[in-house]
MMTF fields as JSON, N, C-alpha, C and O atoms, coordinates in Angstrom:
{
  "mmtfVersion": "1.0.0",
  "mmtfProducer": "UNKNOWN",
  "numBonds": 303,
  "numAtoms": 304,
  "numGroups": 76,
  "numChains": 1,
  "numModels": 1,
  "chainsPerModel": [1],
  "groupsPerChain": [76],
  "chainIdList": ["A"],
  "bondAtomList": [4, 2, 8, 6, 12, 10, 16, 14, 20, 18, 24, 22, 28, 26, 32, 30, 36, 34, 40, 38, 44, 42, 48, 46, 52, 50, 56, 54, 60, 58, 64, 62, 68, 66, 72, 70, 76, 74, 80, 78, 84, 82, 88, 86, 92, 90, 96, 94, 100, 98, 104, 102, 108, 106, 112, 110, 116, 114, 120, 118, 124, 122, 128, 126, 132, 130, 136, 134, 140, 138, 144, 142, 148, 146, 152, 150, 156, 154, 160, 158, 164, 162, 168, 166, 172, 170, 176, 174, 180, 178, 184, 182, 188, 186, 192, 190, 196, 194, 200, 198, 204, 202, 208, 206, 212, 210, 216, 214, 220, 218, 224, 222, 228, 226, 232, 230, 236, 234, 240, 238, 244, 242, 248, 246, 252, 250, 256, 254, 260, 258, 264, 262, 268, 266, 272, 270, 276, 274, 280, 278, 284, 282, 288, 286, 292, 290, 296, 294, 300, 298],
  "bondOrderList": [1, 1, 1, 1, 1, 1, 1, 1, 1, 1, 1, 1, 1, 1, 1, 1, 1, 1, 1, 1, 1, 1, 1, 1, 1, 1, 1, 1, 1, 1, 1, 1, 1, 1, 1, 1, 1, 1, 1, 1, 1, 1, 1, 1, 1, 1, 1, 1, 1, 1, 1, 1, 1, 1, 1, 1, 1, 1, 1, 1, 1, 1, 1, 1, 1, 1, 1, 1, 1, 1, 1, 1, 1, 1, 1],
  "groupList": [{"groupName": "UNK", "atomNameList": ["N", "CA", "C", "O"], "elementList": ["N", "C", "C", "O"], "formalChargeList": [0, 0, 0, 0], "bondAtomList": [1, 0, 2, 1, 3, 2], "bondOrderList": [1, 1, 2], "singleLetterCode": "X", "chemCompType": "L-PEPTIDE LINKING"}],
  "groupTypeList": [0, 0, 0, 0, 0, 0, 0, 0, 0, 0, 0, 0, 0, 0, 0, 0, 0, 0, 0, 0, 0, 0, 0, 0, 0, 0, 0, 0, 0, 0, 0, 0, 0, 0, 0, 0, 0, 0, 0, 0, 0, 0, 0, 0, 0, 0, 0, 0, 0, 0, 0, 0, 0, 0, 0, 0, 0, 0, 0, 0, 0, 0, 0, 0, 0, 0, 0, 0, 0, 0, 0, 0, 0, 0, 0, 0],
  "groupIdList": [1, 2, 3, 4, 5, 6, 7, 8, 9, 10, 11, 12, 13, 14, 15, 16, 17, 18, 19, 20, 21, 22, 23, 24, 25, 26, 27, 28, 29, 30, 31, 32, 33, 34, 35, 36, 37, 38, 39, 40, 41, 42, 43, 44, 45, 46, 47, 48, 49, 50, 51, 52, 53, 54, 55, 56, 57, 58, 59, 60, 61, 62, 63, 64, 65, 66, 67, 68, 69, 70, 71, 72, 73, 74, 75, 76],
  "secStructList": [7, 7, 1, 1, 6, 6, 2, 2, 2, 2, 2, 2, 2, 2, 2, 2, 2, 2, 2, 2, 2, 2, 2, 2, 2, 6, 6, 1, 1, 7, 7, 7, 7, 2, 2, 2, 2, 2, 2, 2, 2, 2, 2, 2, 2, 2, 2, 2, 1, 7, 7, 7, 7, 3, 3, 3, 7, 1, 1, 7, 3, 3, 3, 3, 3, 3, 3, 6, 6, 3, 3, 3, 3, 3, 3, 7],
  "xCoordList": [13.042, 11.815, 10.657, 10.72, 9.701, 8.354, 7.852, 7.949, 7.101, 6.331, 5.287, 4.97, 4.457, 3.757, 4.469, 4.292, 4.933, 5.592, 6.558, 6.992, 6.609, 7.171, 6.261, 6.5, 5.491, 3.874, 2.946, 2.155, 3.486, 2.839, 3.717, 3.47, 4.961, 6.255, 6.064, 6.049, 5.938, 5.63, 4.225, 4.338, 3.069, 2.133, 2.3, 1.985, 2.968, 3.294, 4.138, 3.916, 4.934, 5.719, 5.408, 6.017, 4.621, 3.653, 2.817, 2.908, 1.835, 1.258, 1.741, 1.365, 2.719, 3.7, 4.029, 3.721, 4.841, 5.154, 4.426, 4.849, 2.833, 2.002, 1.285, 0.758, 1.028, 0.579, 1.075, 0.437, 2.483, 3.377, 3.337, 3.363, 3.292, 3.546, 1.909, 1.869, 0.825, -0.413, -0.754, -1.63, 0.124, 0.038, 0.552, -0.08, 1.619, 2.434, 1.618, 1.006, 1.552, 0.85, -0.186, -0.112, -1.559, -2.721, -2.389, -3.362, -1.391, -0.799, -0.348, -0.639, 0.419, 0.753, -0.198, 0.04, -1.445, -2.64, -3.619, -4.248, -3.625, -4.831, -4.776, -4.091, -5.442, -5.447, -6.315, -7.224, -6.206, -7.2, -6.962, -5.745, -7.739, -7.441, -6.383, -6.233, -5.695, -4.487, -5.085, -4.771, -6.106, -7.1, -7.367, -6.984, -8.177, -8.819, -7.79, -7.96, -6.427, -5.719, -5.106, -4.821, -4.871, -4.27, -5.572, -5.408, -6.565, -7.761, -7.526, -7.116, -7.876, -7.462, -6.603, -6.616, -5.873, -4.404, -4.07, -3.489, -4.715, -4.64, -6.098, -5.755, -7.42, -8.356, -7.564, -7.643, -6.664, -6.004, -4.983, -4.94, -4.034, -3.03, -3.633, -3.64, -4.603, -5.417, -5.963, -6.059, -6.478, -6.677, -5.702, -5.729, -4.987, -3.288, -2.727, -2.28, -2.409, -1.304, -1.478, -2.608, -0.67, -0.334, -0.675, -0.495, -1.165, -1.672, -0.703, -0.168, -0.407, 0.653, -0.252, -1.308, -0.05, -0.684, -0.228, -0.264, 0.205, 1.157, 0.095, -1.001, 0.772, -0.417, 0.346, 1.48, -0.04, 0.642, 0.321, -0.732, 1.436, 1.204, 1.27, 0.977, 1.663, 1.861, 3.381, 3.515, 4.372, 5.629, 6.146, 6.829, 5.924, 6.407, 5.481, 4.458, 5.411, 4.922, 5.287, 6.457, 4.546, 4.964, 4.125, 3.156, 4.685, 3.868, 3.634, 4.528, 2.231, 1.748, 1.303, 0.86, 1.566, 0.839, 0.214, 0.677, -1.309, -2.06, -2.369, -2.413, -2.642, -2.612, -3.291, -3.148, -3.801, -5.213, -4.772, -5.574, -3.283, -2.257, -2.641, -3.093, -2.524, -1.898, -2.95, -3.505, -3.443, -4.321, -4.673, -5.598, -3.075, -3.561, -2.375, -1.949, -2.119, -2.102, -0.234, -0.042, 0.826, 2.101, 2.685, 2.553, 3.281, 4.182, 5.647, 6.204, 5.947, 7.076, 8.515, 9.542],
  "yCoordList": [15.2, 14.541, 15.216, 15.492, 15.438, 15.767, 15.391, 14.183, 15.519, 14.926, 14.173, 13.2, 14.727, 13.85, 12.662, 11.634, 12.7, 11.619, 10.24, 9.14, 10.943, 10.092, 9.719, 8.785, 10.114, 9.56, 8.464, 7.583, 9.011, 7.299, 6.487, 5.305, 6.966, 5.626, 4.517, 3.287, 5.51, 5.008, 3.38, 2.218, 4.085, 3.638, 2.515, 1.45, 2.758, 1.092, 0.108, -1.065, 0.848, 0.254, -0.844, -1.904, -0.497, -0.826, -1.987, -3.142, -1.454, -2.5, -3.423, -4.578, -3.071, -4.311, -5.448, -6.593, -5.059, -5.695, -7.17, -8.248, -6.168, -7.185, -7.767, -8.805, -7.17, -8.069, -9.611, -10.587, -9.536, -10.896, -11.518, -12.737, -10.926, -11.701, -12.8, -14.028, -11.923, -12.438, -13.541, -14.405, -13.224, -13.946, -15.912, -16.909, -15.854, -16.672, -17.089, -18.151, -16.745, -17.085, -18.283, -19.338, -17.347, -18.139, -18.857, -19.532, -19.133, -19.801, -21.327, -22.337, -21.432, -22.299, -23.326, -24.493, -22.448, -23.453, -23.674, -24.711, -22.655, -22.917, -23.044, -22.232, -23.982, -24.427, -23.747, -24.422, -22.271, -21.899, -21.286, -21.215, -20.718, -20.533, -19.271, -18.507, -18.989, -17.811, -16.513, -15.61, -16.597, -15.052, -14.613, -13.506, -15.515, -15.645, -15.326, -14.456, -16.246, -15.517, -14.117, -13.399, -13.665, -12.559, -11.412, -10.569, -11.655, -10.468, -10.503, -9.569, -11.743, -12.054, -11.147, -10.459, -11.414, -10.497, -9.289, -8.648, -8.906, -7.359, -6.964, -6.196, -7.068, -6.894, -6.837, -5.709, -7.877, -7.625, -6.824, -6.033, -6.482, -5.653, -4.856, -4.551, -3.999, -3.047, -2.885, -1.67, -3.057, -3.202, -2.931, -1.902, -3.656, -3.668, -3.007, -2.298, -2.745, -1.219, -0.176, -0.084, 0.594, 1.901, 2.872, 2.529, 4.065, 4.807, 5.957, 5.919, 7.168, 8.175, 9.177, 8.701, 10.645, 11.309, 12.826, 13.037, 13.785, 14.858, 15.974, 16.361, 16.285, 17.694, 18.602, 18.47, 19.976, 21.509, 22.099, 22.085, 22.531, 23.722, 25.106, 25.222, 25.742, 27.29, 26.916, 26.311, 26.999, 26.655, 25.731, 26.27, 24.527, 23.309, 22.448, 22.788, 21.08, 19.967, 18.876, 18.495, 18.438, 16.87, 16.121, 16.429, 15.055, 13.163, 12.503, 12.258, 12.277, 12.084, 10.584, 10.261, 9.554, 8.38, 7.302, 6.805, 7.208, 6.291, 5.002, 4.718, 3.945, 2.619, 1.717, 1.77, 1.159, 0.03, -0.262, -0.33, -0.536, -0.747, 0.581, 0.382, 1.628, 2.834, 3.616, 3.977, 4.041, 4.879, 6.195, 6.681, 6.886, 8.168, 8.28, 7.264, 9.618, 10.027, 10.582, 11.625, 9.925, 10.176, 10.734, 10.229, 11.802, 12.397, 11.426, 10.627, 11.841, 11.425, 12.43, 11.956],
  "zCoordList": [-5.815, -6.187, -5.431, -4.233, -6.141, -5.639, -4.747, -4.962, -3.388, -2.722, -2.975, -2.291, -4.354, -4.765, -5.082, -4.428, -5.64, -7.235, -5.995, -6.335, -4.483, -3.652, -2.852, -2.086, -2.848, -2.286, -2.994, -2.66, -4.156, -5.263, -5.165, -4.927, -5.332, -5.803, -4.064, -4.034, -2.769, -1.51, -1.656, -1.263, -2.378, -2.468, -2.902, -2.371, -4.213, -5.477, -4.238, -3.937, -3.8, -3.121, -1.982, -1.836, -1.415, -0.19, -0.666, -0.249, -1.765, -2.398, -2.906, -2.705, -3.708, -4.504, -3.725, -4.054, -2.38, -1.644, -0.496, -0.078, -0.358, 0.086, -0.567, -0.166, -1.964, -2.864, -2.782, -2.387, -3.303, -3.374, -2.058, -1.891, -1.422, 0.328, 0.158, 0.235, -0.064, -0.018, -1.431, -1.472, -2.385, -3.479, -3.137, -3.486, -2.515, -2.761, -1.055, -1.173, -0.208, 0.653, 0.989, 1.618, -0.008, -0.49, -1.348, -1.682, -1.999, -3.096, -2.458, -3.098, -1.092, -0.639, 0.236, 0.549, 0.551, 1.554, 0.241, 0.03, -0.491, -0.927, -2.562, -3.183, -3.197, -4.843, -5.737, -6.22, -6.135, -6.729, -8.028, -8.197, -9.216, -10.125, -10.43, -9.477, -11.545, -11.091, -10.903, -10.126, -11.852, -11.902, -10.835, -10.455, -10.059, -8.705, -7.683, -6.829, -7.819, -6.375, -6.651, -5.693, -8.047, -8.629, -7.971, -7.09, -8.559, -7.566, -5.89, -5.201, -5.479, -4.048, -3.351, -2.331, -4.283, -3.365, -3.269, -2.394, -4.772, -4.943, -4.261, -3.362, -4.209, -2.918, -1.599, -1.112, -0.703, 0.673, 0.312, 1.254, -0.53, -0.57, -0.242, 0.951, -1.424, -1.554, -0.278, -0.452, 1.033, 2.218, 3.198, 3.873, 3.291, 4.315, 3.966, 4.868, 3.033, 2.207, 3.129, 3.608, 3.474, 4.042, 2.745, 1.576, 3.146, 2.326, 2.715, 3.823, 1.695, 1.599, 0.966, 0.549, 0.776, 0.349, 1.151, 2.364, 0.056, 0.007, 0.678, 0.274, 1.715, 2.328, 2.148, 2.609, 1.338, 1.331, 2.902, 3.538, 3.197, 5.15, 3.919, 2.729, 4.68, 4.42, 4.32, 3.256, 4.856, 4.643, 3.512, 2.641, 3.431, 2.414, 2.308, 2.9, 1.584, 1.169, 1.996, 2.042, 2.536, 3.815, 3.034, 2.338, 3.281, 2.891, 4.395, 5.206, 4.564, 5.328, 4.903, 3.801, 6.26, 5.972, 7.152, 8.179, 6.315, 7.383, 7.24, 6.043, 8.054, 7.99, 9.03, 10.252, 8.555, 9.465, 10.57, 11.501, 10.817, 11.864, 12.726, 13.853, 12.372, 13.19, 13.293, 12.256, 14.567, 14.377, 13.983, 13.332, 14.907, 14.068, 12.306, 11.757, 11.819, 10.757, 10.93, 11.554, 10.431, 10.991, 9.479, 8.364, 9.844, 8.987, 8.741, 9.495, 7.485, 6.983, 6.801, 6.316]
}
């Protein structure tokens, strides 16, 4: 598999995951319309998500990834 194509599937992945965490979350304190927590969540996913993104060296292709958590920029 590509570095790219594992750098997106990483991405969906990430997001997918905190999406639902944040969905069902705000879902349990708070009573709001579905639209509304469906944006909600995907806005903080979209935020908290770890980000991935394929850097070419001179040698090979690495997936590199950064995150609000971590300061600097860590290879995969």
């Amino acid at each position: 598999m590509k570095p790219k194509t594992k750098a997106t599937l990483y991405n969906f992945i990430g997001f997918a995951i905190l999406y639902f965490i944040f969905r069902f979350a705000i879902d349990s304190f708070i009573e709001l319309n579905r639209y509304v927590l469906a944006f909600g969540a995907a806005i903080l996913a979209t935020i908290f998500a770890p980000k991935f993104s394929p850097l070419k060296t001179e040698k090979e292709e690495k997936i590199m990834m950064k995150w609000i958590f971590i300061k600097e920029i860590k290879e995969l």
